[in-house]
C-alpha positions as MATLAB code, in Angstrom:
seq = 'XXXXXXXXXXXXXXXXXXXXXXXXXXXXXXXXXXXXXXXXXXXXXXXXXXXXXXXXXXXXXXXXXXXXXXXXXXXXXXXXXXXXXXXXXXXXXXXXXXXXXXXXXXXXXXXXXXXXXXXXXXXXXXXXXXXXXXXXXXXXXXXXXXXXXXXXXXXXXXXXXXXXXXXXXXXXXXXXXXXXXXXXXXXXXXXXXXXXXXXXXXXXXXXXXXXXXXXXXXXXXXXXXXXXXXXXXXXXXXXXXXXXXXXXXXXXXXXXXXXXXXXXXXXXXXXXXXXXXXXXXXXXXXXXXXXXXXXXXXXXXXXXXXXXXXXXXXXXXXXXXXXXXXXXXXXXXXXXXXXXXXXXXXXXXXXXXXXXXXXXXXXXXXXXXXXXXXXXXXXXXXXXXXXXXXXXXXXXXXXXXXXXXXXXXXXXXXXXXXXXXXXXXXXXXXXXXXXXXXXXXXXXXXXXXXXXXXXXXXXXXXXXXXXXXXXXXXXXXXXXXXXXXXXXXXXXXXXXXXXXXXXXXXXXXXXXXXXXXXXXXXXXXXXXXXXXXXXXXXXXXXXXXXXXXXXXXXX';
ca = [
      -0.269    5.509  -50.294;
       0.687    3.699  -47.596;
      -1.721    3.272  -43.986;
       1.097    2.100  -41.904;
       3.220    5.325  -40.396;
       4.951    6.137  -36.724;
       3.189    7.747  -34.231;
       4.764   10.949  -32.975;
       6.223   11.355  -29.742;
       3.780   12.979  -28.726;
       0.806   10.128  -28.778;
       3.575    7.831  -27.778;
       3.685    9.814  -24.430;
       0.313    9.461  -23.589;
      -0.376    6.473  -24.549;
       2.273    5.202  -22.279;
       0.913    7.515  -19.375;
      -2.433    6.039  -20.088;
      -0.559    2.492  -19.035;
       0.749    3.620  -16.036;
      -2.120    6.662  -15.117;
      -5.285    5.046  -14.792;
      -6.651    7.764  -12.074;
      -5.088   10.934   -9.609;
      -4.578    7.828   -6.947;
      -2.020    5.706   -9.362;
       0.203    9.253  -10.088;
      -0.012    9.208   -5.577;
       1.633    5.984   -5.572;
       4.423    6.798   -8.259;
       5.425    9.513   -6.318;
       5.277    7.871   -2.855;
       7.145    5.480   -4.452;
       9.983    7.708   -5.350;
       9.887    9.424   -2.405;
      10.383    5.846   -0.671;
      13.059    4.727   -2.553;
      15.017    8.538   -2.308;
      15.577    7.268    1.665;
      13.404    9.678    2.903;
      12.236    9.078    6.755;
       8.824   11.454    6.266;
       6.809   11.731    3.252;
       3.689   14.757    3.271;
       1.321   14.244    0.778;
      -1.252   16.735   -0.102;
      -4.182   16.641   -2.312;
      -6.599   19.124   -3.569;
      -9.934   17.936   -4.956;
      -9.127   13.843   -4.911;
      -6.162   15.115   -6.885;
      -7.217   16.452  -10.075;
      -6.549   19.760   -9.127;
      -3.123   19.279   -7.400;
      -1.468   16.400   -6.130;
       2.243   17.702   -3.982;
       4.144   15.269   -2.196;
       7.381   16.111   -0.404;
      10.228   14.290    1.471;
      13.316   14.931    2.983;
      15.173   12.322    0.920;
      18.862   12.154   -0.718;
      17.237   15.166   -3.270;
      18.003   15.347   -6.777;
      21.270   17.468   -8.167;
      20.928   20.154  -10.769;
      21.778   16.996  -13.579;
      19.974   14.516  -12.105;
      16.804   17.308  -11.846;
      17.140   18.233  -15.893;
      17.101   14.417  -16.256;
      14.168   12.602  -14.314;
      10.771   13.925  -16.091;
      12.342   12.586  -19.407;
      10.737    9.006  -20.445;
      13.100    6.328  -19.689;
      15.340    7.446  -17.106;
      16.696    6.010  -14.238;
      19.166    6.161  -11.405;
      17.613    2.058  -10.558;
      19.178    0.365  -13.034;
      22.100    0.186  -15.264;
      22.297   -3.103  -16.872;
      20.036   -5.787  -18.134;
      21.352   -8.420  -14.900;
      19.966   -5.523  -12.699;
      16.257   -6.655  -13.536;
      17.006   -9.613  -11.639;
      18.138   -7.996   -8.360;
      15.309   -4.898   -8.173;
      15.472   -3.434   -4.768;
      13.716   -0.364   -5.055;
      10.166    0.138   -6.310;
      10.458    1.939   -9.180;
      13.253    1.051  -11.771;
      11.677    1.499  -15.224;
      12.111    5.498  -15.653;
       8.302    6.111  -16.559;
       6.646    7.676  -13.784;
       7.434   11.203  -13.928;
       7.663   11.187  -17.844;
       3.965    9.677  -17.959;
       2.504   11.990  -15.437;
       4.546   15.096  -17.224;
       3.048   14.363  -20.024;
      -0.771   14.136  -19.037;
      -0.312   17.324  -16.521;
       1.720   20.539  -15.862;
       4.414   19.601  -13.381;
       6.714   20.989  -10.993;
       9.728   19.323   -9.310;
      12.126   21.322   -6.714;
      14.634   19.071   -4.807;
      18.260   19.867   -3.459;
      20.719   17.361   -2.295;
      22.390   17.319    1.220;
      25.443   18.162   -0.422;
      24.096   21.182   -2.221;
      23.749   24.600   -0.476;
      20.699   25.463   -2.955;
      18.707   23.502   -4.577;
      16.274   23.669   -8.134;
      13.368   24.178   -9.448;
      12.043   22.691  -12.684;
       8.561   23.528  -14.475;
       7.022   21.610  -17.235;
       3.490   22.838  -18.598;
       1.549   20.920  -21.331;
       4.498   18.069  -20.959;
       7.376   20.749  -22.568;
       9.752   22.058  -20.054;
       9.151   26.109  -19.169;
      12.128   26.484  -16.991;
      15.015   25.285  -14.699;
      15.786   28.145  -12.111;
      18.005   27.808   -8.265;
      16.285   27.573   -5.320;
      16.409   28.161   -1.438;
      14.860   24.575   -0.039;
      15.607   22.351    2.408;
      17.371   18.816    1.242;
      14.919   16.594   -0.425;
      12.109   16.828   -3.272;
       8.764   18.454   -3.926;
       6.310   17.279   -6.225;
       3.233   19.427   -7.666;
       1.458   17.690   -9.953;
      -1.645   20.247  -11.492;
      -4.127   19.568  -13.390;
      -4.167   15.950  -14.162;
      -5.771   14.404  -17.313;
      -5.859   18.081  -18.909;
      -4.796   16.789  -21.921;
      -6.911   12.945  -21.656;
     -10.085   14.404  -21.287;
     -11.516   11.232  -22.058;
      -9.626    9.808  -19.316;
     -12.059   12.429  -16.980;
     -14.992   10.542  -18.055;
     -14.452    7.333  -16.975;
     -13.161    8.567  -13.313;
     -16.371    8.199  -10.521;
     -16.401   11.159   -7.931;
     -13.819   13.286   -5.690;
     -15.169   10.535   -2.776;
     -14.206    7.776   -4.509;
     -11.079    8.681   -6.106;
      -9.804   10.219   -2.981;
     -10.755    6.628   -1.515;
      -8.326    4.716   -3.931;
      -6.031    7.592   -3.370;
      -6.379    6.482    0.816;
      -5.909    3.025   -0.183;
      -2.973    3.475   -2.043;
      -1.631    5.557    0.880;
      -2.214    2.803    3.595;
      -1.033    0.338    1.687;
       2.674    2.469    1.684;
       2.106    3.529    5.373;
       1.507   -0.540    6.449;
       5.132   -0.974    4.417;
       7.087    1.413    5.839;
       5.830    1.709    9.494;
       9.586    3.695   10.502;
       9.003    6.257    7.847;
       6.526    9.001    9.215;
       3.217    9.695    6.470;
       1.267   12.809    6.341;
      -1.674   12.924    4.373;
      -3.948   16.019    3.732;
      -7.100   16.270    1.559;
      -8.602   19.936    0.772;
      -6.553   21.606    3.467;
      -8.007   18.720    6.079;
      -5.460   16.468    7.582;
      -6.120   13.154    7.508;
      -3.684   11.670    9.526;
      -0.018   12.461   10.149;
       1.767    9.170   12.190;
       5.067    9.106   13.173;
       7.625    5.995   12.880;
       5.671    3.493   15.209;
       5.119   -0.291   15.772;
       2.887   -1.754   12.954;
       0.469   -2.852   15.122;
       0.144    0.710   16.410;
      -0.186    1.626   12.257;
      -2.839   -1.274   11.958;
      -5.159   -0.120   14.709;
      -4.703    3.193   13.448;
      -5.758    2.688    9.990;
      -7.842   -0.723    9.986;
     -10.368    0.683   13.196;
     -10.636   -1.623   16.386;
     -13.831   -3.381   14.360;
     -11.096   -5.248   12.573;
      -7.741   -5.152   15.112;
      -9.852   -6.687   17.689;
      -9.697   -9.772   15.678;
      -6.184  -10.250   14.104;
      -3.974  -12.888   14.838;
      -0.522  -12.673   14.942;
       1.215  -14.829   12.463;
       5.300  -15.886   11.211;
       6.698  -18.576    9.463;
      10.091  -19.384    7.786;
      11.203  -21.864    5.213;
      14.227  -22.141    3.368;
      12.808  -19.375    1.046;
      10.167  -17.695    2.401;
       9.894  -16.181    5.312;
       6.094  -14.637    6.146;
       4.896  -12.241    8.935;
       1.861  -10.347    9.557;
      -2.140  -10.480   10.885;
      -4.768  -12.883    9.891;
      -8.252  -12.423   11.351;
     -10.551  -14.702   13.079;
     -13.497  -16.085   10.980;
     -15.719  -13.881   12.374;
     -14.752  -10.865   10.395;
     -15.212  -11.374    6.636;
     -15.334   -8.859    3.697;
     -17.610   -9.218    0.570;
     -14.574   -7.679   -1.254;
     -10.775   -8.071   -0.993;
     -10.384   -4.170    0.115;
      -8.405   -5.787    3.513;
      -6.243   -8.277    2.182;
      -2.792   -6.681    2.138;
      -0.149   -8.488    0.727;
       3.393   -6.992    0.628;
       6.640   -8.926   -0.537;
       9.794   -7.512   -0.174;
       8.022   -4.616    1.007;
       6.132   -3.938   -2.233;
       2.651   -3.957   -1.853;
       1.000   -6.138   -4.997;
      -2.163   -8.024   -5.869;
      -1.781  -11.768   -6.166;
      -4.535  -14.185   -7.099;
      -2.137  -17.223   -6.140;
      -1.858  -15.594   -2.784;
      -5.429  -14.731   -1.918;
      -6.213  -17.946   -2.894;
      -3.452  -19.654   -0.514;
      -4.747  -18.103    2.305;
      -8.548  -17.965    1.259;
      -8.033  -22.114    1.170;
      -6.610  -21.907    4.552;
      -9.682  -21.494    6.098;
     -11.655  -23.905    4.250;
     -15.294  -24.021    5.691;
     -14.493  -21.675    8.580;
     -15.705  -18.805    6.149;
     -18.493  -18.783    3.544;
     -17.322  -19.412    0.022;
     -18.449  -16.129   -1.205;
     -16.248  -13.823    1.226;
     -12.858  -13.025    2.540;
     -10.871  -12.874    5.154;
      -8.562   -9.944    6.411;
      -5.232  -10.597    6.400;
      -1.945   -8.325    6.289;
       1.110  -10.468    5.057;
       4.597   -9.390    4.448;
       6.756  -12.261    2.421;
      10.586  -12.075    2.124;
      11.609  -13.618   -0.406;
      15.117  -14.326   -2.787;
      14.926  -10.837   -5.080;
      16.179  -13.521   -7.891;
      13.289  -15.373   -7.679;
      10.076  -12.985   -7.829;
       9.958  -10.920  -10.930;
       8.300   -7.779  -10.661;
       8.350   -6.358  -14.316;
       5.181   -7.876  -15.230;
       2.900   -5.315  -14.898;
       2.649   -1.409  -15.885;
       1.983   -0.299  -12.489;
       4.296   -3.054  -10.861;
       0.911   -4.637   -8.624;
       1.772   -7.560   -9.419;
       4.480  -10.259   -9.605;
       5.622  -13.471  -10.731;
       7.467  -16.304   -9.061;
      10.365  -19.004  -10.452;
       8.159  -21.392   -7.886;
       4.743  -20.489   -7.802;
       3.832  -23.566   -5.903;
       6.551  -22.942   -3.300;
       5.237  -19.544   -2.310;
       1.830  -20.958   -2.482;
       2.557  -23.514   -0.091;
       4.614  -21.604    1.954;
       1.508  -18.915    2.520;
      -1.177  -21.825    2.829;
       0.617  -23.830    5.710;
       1.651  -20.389    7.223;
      -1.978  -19.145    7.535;
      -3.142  -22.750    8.602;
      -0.740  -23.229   11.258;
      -1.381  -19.995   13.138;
      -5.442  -21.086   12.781;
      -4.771  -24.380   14.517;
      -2.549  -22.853   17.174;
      -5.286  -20.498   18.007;
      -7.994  -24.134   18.395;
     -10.007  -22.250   15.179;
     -11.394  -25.759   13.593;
     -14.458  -26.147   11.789;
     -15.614  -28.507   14.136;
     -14.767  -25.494   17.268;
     -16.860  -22.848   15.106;
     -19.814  -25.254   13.620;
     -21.902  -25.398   16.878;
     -22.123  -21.580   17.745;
     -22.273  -20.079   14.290;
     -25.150  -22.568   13.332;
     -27.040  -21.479   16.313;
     -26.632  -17.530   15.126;
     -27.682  -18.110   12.059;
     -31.013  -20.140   13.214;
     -32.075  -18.041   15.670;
     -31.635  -15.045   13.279;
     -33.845  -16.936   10.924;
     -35.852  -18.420   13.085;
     -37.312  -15.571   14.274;
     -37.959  -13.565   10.996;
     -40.257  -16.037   10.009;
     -41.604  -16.132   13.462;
     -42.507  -12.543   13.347;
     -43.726  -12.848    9.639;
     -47.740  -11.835    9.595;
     -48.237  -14.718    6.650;
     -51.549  -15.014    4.730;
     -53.677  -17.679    5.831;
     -54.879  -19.060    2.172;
     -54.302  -21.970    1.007;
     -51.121  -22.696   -1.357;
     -52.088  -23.623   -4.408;
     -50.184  -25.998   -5.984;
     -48.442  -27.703   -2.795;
     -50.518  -29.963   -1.375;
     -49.402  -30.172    1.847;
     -46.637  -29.346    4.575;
     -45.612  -32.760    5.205;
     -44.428  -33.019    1.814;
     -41.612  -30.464    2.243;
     -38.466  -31.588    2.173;
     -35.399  -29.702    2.865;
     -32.063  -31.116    1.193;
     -29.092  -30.088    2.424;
     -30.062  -27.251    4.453;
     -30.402  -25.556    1.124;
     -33.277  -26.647   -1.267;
     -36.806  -27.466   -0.586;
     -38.821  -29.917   -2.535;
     -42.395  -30.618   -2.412;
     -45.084  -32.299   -4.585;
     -47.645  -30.197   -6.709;
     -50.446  -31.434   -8.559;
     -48.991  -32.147  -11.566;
     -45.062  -32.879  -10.509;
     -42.360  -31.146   -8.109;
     -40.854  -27.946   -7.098;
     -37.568  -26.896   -6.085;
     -36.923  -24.007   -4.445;
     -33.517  -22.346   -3.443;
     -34.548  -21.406    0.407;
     -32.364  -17.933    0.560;
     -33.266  -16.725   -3.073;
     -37.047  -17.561   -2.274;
     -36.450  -15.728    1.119;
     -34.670  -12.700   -1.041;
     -37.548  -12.165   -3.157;
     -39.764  -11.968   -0.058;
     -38.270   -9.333    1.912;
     -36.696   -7.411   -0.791;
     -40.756   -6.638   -2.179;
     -41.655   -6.106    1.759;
     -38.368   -3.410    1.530;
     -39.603   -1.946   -1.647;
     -43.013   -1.341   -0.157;
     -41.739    0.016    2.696;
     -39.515    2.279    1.260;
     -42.047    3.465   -1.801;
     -44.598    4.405    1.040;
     -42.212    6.238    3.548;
     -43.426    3.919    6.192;
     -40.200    1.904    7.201;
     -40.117    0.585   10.606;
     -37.078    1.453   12.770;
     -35.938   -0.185   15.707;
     -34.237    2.303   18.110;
     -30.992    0.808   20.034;
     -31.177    0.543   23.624;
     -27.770    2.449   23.879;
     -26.301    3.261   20.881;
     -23.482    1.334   19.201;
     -19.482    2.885   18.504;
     -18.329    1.898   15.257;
     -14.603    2.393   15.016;
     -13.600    2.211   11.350;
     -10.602    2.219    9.215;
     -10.161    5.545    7.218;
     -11.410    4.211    4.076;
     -14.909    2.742    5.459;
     -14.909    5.889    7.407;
     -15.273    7.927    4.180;
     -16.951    5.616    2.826;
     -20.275    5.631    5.259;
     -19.722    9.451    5.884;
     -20.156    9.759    1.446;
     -23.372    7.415    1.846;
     -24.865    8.359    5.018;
     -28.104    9.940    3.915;
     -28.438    6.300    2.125;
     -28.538    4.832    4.924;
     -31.082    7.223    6.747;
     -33.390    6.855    4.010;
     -33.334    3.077    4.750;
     -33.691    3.231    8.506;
     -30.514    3.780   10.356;
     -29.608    6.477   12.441;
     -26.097    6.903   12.569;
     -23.737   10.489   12.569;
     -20.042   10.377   12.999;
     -18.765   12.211   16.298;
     -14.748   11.808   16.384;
     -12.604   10.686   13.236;
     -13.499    7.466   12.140;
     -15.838    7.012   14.946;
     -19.565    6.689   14.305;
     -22.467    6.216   16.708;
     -25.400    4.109   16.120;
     -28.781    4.847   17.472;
     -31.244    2.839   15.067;
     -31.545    0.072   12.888;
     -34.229   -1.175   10.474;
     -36.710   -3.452   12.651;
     -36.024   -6.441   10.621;
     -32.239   -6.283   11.517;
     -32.790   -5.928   15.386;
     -31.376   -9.781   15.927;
     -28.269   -8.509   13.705;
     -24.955   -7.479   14.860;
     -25.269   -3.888   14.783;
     -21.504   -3.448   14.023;
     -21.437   -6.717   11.043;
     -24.411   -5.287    9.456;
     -22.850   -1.887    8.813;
     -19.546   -3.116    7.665;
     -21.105   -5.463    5.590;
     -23.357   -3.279    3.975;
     -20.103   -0.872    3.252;
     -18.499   -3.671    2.076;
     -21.285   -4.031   -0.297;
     -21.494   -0.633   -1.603;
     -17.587   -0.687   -2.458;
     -18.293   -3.925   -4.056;
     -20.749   -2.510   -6.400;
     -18.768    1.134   -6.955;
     -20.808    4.359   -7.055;
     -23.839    4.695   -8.904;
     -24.806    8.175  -10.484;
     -27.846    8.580   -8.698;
     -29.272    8.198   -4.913;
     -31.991    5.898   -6.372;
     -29.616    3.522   -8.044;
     -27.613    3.088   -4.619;
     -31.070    3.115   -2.522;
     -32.448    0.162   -4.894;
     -29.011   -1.335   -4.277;
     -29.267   -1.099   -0.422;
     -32.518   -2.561   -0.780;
     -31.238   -5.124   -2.476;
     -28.664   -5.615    0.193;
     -31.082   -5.473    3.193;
     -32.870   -8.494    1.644;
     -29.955  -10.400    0.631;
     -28.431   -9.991    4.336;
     -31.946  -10.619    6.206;
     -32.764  -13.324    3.963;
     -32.224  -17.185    5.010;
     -28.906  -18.789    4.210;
     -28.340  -21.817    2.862;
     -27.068  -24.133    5.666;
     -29.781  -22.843    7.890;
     -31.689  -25.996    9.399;
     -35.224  -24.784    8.932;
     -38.373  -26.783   10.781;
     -41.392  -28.165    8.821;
     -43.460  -25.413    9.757;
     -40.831  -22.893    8.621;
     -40.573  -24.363    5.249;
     -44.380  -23.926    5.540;
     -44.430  -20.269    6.395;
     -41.966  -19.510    3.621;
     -43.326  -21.518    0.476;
     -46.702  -19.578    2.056;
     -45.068  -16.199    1.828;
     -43.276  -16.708   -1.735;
     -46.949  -17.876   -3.156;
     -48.259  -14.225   -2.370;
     -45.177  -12.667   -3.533;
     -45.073  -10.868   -7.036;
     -42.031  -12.202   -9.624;
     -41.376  -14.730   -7.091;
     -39.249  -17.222   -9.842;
     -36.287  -14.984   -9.476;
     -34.249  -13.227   -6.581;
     -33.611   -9.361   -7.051;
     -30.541  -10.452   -8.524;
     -31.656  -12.329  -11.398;
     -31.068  -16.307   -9.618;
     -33.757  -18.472  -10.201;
     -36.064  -19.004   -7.309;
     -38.027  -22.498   -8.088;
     -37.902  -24.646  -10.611;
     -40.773  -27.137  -11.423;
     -41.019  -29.956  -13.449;
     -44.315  -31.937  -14.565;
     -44.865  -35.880  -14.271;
     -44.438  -36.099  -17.629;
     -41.048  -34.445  -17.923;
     -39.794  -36.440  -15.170;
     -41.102  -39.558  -17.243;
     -39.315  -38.466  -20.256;
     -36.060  -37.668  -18.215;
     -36.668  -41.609  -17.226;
     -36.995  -42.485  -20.178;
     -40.399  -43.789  -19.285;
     -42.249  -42.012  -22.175;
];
């Protein structure tokens, strides 16, 4: 008997919608995507329950005839394409004929459209991925979209998505990410009967403050170059504003929004050591490029690409981004002198402030023999050998037990604002922080949201008083998106506490005096599990005379 047979159309189906169908905010971008290439000058999308319960999106495109209608939810089909050559000269976004087959078969589905042409239009149902009905209609020129009950048929799928917050966050991403493309078409977006935003055809940089929040337009740069291929436009910001996570790099060629390593990494190596090596910059780029030489049929979802000349376009984006940071006199040697003072004062006075035991050390004999190496590393001599420590992981350990205390005994101290600060976010941090607010109040902030997007800031955790009220909160958002959503407030408090002592903590690169070295080697002594940070990084490491003999090759 053999084990080897065909799988029936039906698996086939899904399996391909699993491909393209990941979550509700992938079947959002299919259809925008559609919509977009249909011609259509305003696109309304609205979502019930971060789309598992109904996902409609409607435009006032070209519309589909009666035909074309009976045609487009089967897999396969395509008005984009014709022959083989055309893969080579894709101008719309979709092209492959799987987007409406996949999510027709994972979901019960309902398309009405009408062409200019027509004087009615129709309406076609599909329920449990098997067509019900094709009946006439009274609607205006364009399409409709209803997509119900998503994943009814994957249930598995269900399982691995995190909650209506966060999925209607990637569903907001996806969304920006076509509204930043197509700044003449007009967007509407509504989420359980709440509108979200609805902007007309403007100026991008109108769509950028919109959507990004002054916290990060404030700091954008303006930025074009053109080669004999590539022609780039867009925003990069200023060092100052990093992210722990790529969530603001936006990178768009030939007006398709993708993800691009080679790209990120361009620009990322742009800025050298204006930035810390463990963050990222914002940037919004749009690349124009030859359609023969990017291919985007690489990927199920089409997020990424590949190039003829990978090194070309790299090139292209890393002298781009460097040129506009030179033009605006953004050097490491401009930035070295002002952020090294921020950082040492901020340091500088948490161990100033620090109410340290007065015992002796134990091992470490004495301050004198501290040395710090590289603004980084501290060495000293013990009894019986040396120990090196890692200054900001020694520092972690510290405050994150303080925190822990703190927290454990409802005792945190807060440090009220003497007028409160605005922060003006983009959409997606403002959901974001409004989801995990109560996180935040359990740790020491006082913050409530008073206009769309717009947040006031009353308090702060004492500790974080010589922080920039505005940095600290972004960073910690960043942080949280970073790390997804945890199942339980304890998990994401833990986190935060985590956070708190990671941000607070010194940084390697801060100059620290002998007396601070002191203080700190001091404070880690009468610290519990002090040979780790709370993120599992060694601390210290000591070696004995005798290892350092046999290393020598002395014994």
């Amino acid at each position: 008997m053999k084990k080897i047979h065909q799988l029936s159309p039906d698996i086939i189906a899904k399996i391909a919608a699993g491909e393209v169908i990941e979550r509700p905010a992938f079947a959002v971008k299919e259809l925008i995507d559609n919509a977009v290439d249909s011609g259509a000058s305003f696109i309304k999308i609205n979502i019930d329950k971060a789309g598992l319960e109904r996902i409609t999106v409607t435009d006032n495109g070209g519309g589909m005839s009666k035909d074309d209608i009976a045609e487009c939810f089967k897999p396969h089909t395509t008005s984009k394409i014709k022959v083989l050559d055309d893969l080579n000269h894709i101008f719309t976004l979709g092209f492959r004929g799987e987007a409406l087959s996949s999510i027709a078969a994972i979901s019960d589905l309902i398309i009405k459209s009408r062409t200019t042409k027509d004087t009615q239009g129709n309406l076609v149902e599909l329920q449990r991925g098997k067509l019900k009905d094709i009946l006439p209609i009274g609607i205006p020129s364009g399409t409709t979209i209803m997509v119900d009950n998503l994943f009814y048929s994957v249930p598995a799928r269900k399982k691995f998505l995190k909650s209506d917050q966060t999925e209607f966050r990637h569903i907001l991403d996806i969304v920006i990410g076509s509204v930043l493309a197509y700044p003449k078409i007009r967007f509407s977006l509504t989420h359980n009967n709440k509108l979200i935003f609805d902007l007309p055809p403007q100026d991008i940089l109108k769509r950028i403050k919109t959507l990004l929040g002054d916290s990060t337009f404030n700091y954008l740069l303006p930025l074009n170059y053109k080669d004999s291929y590539v022609r780039i436009s867009g925003f990069i910001s200023t060092p100052q504003i990093t992210t722990q996570t790529q969530s603001k790099n936006f990178i768009f060629i030939n007006q398709r929004k993708v993800t691009d390593k080679l790209i990120s990494l361009a620009v990322k190596e742009s800025y050298g050591n204006l930035i810390e090596p463990n963050v990222y910059p914002v940037f919004i780029l749009f690349l124009s490029l030859p359609y023969e030489i990017v291919d985007v049929n690489v990927h199920p979802r089409k997020e990424q690409v590949s190039f003829v000349d990978a090194r070309l376009v790299f090139d292209a984006v890393n002298k781009a981004v460097s040129q506009t940071l030179a033009k605006n006199n953004l050097t490491f040697r401009n930035l070295i002198h002002s952020n090294s003072a921020m950082t040492k004062s901020f340091a500088g006075v948490l161990l100033k402030n620090a109410v340290l035991p007065k015992e002796d050390i134990g091992q470490i004999i004495k301050s004198s023999d501290i040395i710090q190496v590289h603004n980084t590393y501290l060495i000293t001599q013990t009894r019986h050998g040396i120990l090196v420590i890692d200054q900001h992981a020694a520092h972690e350990r510290i405050l994150y037990e303080e925190f822990c205390q703190a927290f454990q005994k409802h005792k945190k101290e807060i440090f009220h604002l003497p007028t409160s600060i605005i922060l003006d976010l983009s959409l997606s941090e403002g959901e974001l922080l409004e989801e995990n607010i109560d996180v935040l109040k359990d740790l020491g902030f006082e913050i409530e949201k008073f206009k769309e997007n717009l947040f006031k800031v009353y308090a702060i955790p004492l500790l974080f008083k010589d922080r920039d009220c505005q940095k600290l909160v972004m960073e910690i958002l960043d942080d949280i998106m970073q790390n997804k959503d945890p199942k339980k407030v304890d998990e994401q408090s833990n986190r935060m506490i985590e956070y708190l002592a990671c941000r607070a903590a010194i940084k390697a690169g801060d100059k620290l005096t002998k007396q601070e070295c002191k203080d700190l080697l001091e404070k880690l002594e009468k610290t519990k599990s002090n040979y780790t940070c709370p993120h599992g990084r060694p601390v210290k490491i000591e070696m004995t005379v005798y290892e350092l003999s046999k290393y020598f090759k002395r014994v």
